[in-house]
KOLROPA-71858 format. One record per residue: x, y, z of N, C-alpha, C in turn; residue in three letters. Coordinates in steps of 0.1 Angstrom, whole numbers, plus 2048, in hexadecimal, padded with zeros to 3 digits. Atoms other than C-alpha are relative to their C-alpha. Layout:
N
XYZXYZXYZala/...
# end
This chain:
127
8087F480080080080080980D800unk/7F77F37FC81C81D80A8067FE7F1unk/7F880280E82E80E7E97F98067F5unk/80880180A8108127D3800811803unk/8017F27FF80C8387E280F805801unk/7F57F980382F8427E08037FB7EEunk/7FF80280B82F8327BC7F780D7FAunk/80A7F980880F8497B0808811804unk/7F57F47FD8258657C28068057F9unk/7F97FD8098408667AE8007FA7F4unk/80280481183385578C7FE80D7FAunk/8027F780A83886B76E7F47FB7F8unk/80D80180581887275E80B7FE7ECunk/7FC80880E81E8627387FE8107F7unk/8017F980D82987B71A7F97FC7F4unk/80780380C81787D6FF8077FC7F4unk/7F280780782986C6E08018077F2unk/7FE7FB80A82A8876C980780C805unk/7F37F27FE8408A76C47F780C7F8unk/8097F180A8318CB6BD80E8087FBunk/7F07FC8078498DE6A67F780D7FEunk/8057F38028409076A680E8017F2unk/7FC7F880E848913681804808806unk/8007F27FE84593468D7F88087F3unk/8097FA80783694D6778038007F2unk/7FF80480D8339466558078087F3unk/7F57F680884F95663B7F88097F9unk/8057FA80D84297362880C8007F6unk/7F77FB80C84D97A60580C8067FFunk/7F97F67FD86A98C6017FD8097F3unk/8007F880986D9A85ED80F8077FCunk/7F67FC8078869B95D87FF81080Aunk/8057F37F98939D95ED80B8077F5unk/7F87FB8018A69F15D980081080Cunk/7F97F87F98BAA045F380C8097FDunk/7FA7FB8038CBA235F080880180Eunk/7F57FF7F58EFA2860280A80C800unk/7F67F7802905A456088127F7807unk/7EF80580192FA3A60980280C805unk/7FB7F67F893BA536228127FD800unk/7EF8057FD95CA3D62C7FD7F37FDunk/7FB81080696AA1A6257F47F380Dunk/8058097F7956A0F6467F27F97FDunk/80F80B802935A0E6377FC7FA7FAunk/80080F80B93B9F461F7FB7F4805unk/8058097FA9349DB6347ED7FF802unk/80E7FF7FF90F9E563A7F97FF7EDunk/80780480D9099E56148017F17FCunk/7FB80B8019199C76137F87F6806unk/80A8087F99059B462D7F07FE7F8unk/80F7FB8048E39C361C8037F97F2unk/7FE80F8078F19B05FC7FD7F57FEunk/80280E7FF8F69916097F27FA805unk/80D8017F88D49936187F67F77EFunk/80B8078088C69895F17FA8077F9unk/80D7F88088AD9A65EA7FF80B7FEunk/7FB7F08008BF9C45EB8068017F4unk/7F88008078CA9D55CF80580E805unk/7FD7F47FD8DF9EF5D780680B7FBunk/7FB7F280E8E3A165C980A80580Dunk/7F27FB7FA904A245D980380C7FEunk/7FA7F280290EA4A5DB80B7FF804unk/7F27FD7FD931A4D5DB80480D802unk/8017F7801934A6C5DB80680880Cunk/7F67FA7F993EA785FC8107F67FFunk/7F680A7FE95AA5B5FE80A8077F0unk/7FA80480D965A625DA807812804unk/7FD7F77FB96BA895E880A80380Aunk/7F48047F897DA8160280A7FB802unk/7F4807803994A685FF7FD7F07F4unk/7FD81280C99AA505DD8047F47FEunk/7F780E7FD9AEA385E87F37FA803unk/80C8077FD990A305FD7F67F97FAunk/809802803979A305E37FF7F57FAunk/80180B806988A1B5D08067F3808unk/7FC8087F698FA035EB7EE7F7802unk/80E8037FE969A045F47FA7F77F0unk/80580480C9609FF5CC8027F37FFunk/7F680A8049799E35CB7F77F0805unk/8048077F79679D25EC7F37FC7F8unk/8128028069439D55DB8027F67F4unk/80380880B94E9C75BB8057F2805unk/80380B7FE95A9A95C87F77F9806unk/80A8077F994099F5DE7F37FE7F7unk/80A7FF80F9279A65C28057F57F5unk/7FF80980793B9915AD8007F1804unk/8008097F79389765C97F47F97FFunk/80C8038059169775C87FB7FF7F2unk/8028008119179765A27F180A801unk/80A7F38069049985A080B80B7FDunk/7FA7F580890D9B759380580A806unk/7FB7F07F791F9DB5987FF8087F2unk/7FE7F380791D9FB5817FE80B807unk/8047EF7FE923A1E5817F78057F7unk/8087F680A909A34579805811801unk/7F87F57FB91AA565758107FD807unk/7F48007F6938A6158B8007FB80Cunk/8037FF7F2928A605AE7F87F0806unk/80A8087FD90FA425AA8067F07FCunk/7FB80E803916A185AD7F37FC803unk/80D8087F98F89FF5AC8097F4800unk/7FA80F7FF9009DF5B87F37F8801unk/80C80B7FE8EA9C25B18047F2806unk/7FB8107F98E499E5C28007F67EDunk/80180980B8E29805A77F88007F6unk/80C8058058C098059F7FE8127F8unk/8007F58098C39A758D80D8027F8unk/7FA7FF80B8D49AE56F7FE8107FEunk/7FD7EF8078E39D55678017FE7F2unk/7FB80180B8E29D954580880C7FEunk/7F67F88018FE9E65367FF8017EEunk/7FD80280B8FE9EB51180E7FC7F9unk/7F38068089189DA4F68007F3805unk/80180D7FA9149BD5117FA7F37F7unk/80580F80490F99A4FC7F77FA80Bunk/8098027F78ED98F5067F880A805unk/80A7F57FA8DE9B15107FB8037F4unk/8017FA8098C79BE4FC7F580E808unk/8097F97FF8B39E05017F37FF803unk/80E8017FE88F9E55107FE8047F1unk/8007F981187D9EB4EE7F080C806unk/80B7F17FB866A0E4F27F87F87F6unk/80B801805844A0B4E57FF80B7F5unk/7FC7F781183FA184C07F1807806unk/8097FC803823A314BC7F67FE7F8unk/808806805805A254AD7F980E7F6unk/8067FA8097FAA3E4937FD80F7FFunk/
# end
């Protein structure tokens, strides 16, 4: 009898024989962000850089103070972007003096003369 009530004492009550698994909240879409960036100094390459590798960024770049200040720099910074961009097999151009877009994989800069690019075609006028 004392056995039977020290047994129901410390018996574990039986687990149930399945496992709950929380997803969590369900992924939205992503979207394409183009983000614009100002290049002050060499430091904030990294933050373009990260925003990159993220996938869905394409990034517009002002050089512009960096390119005023010091050139070594700039082209230090430039140098950093285009590899990483070539990493991710996406792209780099200048547009102008001041301006760099960097794209992830999945956009294409066109550049003309490029094999394989061809021109949007404008809509003819009808009459």
């Amino acid at each position: 009898m004392v056995f039977k009530f020290f047994s129901k004492l410390f018996k574990k009550e039986e687990e149930p024989e399945y496992v709950e698994i929380d997803l969590g909240p369900e992924p939205k879409k992503s979207k394409v962000v183009v983000r614009p960036f100002v290049l002050k100094k060499f430091e904030d390459v990294p933050e373009i850089l990260n925003a990159l590798r993220e996938g869905y960024t394409i990034a517009v770049v002002d050089m512009k103070p960096l390119r005023e200040k010091d050139i070594i720099e700039l082209k230090r910074a430039v140098s950093k972007l285009k590899k990483t961009a070539e990493a991710l097999e996406g792209g780099i151009a200048g547009f102008g003096e001041n301006t760099v877009i960097v794209t992830p994989s999945f956009a294409e800069i066109y550049k003309p003369g490029k094999p394989g690019m061809q021109p949007a075609t404008q809509p003819q006028n009808q009459g």
